[in-house]
KEKE-3310 file (N, C-alpha, C; in steps of 0.2 Angstrom, whole numbers, plus 5000, padded with zeros to 4 digits):
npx = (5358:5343:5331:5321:5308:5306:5291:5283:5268:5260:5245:5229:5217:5204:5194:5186:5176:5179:5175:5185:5189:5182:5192:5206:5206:5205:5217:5225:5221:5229:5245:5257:5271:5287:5294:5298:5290:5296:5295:5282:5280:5267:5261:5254:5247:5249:5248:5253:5263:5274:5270:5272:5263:5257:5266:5271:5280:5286:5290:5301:5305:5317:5316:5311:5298:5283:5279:5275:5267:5267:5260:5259:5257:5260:5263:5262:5263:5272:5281:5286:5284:5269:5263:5252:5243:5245:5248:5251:5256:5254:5262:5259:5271:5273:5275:5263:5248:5241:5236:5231:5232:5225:5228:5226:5232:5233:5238:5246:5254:5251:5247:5230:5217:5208:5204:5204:5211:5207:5213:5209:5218:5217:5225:5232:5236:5231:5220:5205:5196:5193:5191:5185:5188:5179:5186:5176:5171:5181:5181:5184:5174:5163:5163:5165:5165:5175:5173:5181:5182:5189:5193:5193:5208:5215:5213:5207:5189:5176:5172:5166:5157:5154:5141:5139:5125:5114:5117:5121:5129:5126:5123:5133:5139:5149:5163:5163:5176:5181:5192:5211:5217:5228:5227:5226:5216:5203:5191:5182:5165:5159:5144:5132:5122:5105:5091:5090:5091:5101:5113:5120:5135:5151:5160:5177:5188:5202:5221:5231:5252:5261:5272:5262:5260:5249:5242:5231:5217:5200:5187:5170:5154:5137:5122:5103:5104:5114:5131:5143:5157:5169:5181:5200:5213:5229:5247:5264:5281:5298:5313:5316:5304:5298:5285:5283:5274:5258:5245:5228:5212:5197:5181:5173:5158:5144:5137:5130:5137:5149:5164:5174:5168:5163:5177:5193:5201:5214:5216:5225:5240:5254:5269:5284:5300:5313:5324:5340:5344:5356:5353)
npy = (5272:5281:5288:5303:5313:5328:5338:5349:5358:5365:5377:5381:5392:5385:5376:5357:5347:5331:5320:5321:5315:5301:5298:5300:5291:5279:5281:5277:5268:5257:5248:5259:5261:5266:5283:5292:5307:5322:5336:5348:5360:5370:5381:5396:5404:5418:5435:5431:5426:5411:5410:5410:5398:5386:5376:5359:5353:5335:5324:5310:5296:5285:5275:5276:5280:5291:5305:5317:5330:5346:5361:5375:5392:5405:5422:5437:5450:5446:5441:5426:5410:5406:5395:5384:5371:5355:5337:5324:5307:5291:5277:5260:5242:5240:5250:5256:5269:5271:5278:5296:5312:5329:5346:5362:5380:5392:5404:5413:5406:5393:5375:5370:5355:5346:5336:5318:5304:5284:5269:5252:5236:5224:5204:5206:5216:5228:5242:5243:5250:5268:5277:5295:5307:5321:5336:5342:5352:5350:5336:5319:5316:5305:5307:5304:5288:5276:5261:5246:5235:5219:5210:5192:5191:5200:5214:5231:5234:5240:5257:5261:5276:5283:5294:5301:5302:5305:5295:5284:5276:5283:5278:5286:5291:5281:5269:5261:5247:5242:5230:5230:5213:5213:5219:5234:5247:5247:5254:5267:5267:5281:5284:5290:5292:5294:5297:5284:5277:5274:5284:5287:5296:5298:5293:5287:5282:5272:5272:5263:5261:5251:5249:5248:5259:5274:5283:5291:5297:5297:5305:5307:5312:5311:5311:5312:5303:5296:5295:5309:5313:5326:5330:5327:5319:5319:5309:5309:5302:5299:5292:5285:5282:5288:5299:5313:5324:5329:5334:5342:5342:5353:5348:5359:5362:5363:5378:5390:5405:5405:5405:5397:5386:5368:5362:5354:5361:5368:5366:5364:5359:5350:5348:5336:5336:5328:5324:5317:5311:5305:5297)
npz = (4160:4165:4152:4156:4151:4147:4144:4131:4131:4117:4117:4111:4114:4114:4120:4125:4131:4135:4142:4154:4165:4165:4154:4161:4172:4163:4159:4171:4172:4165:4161:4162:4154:4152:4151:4164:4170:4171:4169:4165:4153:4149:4135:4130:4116:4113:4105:4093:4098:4106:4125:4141:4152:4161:4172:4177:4190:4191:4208:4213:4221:4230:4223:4211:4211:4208:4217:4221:4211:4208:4202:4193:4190:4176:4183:4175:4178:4188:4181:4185:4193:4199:4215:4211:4214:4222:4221:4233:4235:4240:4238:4232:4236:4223:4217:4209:4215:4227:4236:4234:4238:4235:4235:4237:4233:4244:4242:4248:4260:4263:4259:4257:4260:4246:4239:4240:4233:4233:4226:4221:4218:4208:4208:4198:4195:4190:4192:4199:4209:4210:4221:4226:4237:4245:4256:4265:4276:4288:4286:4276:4264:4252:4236:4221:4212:4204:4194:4186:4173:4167:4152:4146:4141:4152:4146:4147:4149:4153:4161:4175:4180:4197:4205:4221:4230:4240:4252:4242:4231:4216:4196:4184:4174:4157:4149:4136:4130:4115:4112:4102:4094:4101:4112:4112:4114:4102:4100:4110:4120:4127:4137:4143:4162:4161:4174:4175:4162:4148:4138:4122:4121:4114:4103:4102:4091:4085:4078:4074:4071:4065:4075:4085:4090:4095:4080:4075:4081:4083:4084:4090:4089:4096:4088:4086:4084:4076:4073:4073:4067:4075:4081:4080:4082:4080:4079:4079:4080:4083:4078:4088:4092:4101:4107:4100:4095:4095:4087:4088:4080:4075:4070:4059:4055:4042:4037:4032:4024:4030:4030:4037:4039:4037:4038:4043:4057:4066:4083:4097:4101:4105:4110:4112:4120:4121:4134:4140:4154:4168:4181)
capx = (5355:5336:5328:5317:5305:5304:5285:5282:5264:5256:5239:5226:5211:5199:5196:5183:5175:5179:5172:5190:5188:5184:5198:5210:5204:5205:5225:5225:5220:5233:5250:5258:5281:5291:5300:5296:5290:5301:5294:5277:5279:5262:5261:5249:5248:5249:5248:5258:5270:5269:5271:5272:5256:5258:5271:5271:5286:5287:5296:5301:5309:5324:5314:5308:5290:5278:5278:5272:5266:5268:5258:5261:5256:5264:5260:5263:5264:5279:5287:5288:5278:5266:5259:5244:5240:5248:5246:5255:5256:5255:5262:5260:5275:5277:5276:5257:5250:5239:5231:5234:5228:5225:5228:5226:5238:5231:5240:5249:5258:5249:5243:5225:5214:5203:5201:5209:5209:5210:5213:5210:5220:5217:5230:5237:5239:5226:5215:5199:5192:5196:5185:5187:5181:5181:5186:5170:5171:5187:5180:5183:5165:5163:5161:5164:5169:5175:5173:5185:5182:5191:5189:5197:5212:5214:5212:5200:5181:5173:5177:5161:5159:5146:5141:5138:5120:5110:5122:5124:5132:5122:5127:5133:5144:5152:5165:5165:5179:5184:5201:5214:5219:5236:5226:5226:5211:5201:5186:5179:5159:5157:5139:5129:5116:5099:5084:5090:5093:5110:5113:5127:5138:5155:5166:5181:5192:5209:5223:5241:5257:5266:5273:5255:5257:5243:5243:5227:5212:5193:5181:5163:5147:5130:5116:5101:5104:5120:5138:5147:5165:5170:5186:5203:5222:5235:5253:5272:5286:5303:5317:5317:5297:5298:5281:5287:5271:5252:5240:5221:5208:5190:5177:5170:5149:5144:5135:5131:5141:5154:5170:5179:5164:5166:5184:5196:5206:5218:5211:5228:5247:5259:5275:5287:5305:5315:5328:5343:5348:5357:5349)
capy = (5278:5280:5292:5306:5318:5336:5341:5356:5358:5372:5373:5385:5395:5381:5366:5353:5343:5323:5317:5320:5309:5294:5298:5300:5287:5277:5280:5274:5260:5255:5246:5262:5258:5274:5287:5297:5315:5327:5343:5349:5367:5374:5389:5396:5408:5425:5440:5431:5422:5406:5413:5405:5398:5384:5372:5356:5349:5329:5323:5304:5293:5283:5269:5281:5281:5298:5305:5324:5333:5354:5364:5381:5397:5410:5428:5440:5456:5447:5437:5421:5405:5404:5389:5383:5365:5349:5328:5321:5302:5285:5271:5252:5242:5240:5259:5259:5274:5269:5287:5303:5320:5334:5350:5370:5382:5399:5409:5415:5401:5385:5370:5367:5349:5348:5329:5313:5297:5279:5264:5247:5234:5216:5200:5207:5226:5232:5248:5240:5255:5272:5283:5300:5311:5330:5337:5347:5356:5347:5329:5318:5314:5303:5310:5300:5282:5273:5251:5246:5229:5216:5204:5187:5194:5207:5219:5235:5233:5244:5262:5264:5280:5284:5299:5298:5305:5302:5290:5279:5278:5283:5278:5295:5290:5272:5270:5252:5246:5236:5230:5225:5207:5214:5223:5241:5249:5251:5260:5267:5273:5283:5284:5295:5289:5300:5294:5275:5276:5277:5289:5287:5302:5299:5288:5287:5275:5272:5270:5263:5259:5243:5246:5248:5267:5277:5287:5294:5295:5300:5307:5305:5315:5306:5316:5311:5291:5296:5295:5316:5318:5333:5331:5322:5319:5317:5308:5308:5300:5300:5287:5279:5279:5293:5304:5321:5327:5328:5340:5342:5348:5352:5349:5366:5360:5369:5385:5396:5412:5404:5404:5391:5378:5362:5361:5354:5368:5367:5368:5364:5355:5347:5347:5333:5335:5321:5326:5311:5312:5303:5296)
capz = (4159:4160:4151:4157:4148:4147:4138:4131:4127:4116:4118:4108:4119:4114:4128:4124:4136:4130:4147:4156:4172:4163:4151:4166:4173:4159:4155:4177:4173:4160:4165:4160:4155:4148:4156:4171:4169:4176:4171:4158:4152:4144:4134:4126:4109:4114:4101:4086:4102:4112:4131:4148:4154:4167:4174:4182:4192:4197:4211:4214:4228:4228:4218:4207:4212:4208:4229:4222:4207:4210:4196:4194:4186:4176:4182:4169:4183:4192:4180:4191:4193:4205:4215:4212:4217:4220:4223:4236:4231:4244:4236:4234:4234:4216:4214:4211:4220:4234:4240:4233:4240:4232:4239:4234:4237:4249:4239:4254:4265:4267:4256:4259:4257:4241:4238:4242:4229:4234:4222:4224:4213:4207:4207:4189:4197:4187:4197:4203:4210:4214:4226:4226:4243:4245:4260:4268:4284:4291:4284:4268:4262:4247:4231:4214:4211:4197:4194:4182:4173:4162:4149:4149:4142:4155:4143:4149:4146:4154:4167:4176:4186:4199:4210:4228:4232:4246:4254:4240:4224:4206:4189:4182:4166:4157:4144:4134:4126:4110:4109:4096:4098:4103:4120:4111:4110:4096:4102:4116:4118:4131:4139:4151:4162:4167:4176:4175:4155:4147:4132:4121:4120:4111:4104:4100:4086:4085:4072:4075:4065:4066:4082:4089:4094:4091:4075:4074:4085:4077:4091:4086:4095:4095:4084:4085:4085:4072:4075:4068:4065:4077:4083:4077:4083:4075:4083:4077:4084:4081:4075:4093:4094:4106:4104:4098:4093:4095:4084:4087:4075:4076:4062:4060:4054:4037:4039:4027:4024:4036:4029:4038:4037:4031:4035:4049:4060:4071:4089:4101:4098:4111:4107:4116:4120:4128:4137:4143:4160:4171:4187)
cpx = (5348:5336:5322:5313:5303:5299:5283:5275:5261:5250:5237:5223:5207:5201:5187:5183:5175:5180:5181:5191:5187:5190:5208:5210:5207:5215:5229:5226:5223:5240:5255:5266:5282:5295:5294:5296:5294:5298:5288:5278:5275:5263:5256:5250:5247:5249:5256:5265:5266:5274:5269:5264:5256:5264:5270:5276:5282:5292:5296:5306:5315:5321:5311:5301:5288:5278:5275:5271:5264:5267:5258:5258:5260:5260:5263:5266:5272:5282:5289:5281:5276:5260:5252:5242:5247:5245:5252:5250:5259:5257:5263:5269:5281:5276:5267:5254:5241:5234:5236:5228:5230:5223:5228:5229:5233:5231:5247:5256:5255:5246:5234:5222:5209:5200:5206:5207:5212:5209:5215:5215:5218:5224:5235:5240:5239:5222:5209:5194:5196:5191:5189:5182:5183:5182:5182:5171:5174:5185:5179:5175:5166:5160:5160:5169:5170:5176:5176:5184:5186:5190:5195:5204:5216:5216:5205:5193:5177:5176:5168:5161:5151:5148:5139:5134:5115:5111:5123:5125:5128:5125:5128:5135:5147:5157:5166:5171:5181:5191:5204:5213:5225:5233:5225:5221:5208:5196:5184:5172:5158:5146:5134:5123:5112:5094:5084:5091:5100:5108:5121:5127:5143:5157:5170:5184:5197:5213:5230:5246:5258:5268:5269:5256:5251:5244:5237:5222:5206:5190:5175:5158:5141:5125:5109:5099:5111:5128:5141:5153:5164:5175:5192:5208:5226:5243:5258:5277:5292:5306:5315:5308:5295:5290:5285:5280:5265:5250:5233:5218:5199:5186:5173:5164:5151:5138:5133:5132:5146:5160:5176:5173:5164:5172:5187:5201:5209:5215:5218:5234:5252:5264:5283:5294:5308:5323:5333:5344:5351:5355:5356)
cpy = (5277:5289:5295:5312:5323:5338:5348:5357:5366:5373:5382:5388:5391:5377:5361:5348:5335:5321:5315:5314:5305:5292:5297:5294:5279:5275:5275:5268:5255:5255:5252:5261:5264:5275:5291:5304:5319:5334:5346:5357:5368:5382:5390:5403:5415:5431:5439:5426:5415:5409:5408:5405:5394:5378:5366:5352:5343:5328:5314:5303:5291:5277:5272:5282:5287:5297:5312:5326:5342:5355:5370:5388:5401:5417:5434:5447:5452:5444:5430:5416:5404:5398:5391:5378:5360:5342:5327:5315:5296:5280:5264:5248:5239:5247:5261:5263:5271:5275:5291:5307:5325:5339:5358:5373:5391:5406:5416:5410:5394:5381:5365:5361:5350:5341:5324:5306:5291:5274:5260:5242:5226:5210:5202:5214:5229:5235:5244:5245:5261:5277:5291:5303:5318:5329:5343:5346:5351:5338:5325:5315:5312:5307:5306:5293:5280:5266:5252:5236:5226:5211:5199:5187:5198:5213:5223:5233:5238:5250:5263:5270:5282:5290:5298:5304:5301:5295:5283:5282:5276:5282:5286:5294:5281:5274:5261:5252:5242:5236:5225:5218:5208:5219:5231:5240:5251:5254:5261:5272:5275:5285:5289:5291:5292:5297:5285:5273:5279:5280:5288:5295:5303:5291:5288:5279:5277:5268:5268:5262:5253:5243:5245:5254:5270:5282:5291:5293:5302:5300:5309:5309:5312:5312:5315:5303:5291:5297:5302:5317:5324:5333:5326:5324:5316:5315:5307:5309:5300:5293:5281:5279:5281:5297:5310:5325:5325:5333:5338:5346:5347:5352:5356:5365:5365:5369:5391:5403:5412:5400:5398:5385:5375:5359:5359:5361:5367:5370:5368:5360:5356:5345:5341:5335:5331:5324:5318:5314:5304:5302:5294)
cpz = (4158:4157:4154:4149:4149:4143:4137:4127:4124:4114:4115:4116:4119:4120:4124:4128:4132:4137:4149:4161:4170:4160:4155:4169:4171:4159:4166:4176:4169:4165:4159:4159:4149:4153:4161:4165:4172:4178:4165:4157:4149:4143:4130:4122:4110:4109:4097:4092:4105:4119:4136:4150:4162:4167:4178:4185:4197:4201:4212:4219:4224:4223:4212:4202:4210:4216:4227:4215:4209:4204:4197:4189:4184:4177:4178:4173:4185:4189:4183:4190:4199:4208:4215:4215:4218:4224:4227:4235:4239:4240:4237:4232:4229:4213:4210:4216:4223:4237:4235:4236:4237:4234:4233:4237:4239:4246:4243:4258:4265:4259:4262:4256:4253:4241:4239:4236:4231:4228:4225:4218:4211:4207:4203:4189:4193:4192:4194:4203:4208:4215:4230:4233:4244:4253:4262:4274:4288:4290:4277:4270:4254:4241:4223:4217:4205:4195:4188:4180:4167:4159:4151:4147:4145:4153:4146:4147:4148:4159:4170:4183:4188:4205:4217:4230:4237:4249:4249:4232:4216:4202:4188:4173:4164:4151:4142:4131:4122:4111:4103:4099:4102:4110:4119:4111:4105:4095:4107:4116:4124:4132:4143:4152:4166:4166:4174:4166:4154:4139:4127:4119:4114:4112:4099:4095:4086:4080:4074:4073:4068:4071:4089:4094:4090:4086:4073:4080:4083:4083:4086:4093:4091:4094:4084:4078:4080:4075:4070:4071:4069:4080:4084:4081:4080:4077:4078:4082:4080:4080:4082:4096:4101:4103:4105:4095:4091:4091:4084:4082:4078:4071:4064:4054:4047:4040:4034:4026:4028:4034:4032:4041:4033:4031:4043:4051:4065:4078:4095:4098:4103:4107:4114:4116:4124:4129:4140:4150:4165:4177:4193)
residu = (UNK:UNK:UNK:UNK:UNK:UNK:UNK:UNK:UNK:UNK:UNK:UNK:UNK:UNK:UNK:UNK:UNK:UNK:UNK:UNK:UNK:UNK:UNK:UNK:UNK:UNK:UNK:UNK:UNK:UNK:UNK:UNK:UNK:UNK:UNK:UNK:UNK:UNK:UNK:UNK:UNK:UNK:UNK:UNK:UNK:UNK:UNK:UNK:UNK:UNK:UNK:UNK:UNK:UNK:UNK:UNK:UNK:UNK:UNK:UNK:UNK:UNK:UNK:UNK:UNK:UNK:UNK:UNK:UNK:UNK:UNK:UNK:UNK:UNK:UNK:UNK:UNK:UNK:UNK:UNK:UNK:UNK:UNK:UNK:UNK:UNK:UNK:UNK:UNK:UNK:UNK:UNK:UNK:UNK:UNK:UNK:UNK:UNK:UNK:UNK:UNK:UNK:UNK:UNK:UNK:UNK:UNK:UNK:UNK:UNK:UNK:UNK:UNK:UNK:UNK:UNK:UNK:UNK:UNK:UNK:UNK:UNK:UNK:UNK:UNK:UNK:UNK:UNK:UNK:UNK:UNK:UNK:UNK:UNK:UNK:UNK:UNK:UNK:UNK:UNK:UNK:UNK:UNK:UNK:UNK:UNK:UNK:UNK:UNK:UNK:UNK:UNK:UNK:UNK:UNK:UNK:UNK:UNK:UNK:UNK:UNK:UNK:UNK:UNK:UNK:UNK:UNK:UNK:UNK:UNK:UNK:UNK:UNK:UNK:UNK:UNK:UNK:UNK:UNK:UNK:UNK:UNK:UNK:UNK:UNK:UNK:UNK:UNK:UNK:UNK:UNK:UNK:UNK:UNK:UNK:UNK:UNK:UNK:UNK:UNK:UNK:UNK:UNK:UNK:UNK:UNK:UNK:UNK:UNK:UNK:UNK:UNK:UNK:UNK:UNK:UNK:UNK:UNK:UNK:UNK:UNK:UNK:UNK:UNK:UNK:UNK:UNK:UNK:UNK:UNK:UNK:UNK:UNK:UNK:UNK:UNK:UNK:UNK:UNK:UNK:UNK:UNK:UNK:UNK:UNK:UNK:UNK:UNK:UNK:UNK:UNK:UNK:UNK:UNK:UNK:UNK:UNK:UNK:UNK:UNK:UNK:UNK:UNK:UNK:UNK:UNK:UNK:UNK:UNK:UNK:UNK:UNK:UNK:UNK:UNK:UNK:UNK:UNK:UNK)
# end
């Protein structure tokens, strides 16, 4: 029997930007082992309820590769989810994905081209690169890249992303990495970089229990030349070391006359269910 996961995320109205694309990126380029996704329900908090927001159903082959990702809306007028986008997925043949295209949905009948991502791999089937190209006026054209390096462990070291101007590729952003001795992370600084200078931006620390999942995670914004506390996570898992549960907080600055300065607050919360199934 493998197990599958059914997630049920419940997500605030807040969003915060924590440089997603190197983030995603980032989780790429980890030799990822669990269960398949099957299906993500988000909801979000509606007058005192949590209510349908969006959906994503995965689909896999007979090897039980990722072949499509279909995201969905809920419309509130018809009751019904409606498509919004989805990844159609090339893979290599140890089930690393090779091309993906990402398409939009018309609204009508047709899935339309939006961008296409390739990844390259090393000996160890670790992601190399991956180059992203949009699809403009019936042609992909290069957009962003991302270099991915390791140390002599081949534990992560660095994710470098670059934009593609004036036919060639500019630094844009970096993320470094420290790692445990055991290959987890234990910090990552993200960077930005303008007019040929790099800036740091955020970083991240990381907390894990004995089995080396993560149990906390401290996000840090860069102050003039200081590192400030502004946004935290918090994970719980259950007996079999399944995650069951994310909560984020945001530090809310003090302010004066400002009742909830000084203090963390709940900003969003993902709720997991693991579902058995038979394959």
């Amino acid at each position: 029997m493998r197990k599958r996961l059914q997630i049920t995320l419940n997500n605030s109205n807040r969003n915060i930007d924590i440089f997603l694309t190197l983030f995603l990126c980032f989780l790429l380029s980890m030799n990822v082992t669990g269960q398949n996704i099957q299906t993500r329900l988000s909801e979000s908090w509606t007058n005192g309820s949590w209510q349908n927001y969006s959906l994503v159903i995965s689909t896999y082959d007979a090897n039980d590769y990722l072949t499509n990702t279909l995201s969905q809306q809920w419309d509130n007028t018809s009751a019904t989810w409606v498509n919004g986008t989805q990844s159609i997925y090339t893979n290599n043949s140890d089930g690393s994905p090779n091309l993906q295209i990402f398409q939009l949905w018309d609204g009508i009948s047709t899935w339309n081209n939006y961008q296409r991502s390739t990844y390259t791999y090393n000996l160890s089937g670790k992601v190399l690169t991956k180059v992203v190209e949009k699809w403009t006026d019936g042609n992909w054209q290069n957009f962003t890249k991302n270099t991915f390096t390791y140390d002599g462990n081949g534990y992560l070291s660095t994710n470098l992303l670059q934009i593609w101007t004036s036919g060639a590729w500019e630094n844009s952003g970096q993320i470094v990495y420290t790692n445990n001795p055991d290959g987890t992370v234990n910090q990552e600084v993200t960077t930005t970089c303008k007019s040929g200078y790099w800036f740091n931006n955020q970083k991240v620390i990381y907390v894990y229990n004995t089995s080396g999942k993560v149990l906390n995670s401290d996000f840090f914004h860069e102050s003039d030349g200081n590192w400030q506390s502004y946004y935290k996570g918090e994970y719980t898992y259950d007996g079999n070391g399944y995650l069951i549960n994310r909560v984020y907080q945001l530090w809310h600055q003090y302010t004066l006359y400002d009742p909830y300065s000084g203090i963390w607050f709940n900003d969003k919360q993902m709720r997991y269910v693991i579902i058995l199934m038979e394959l």
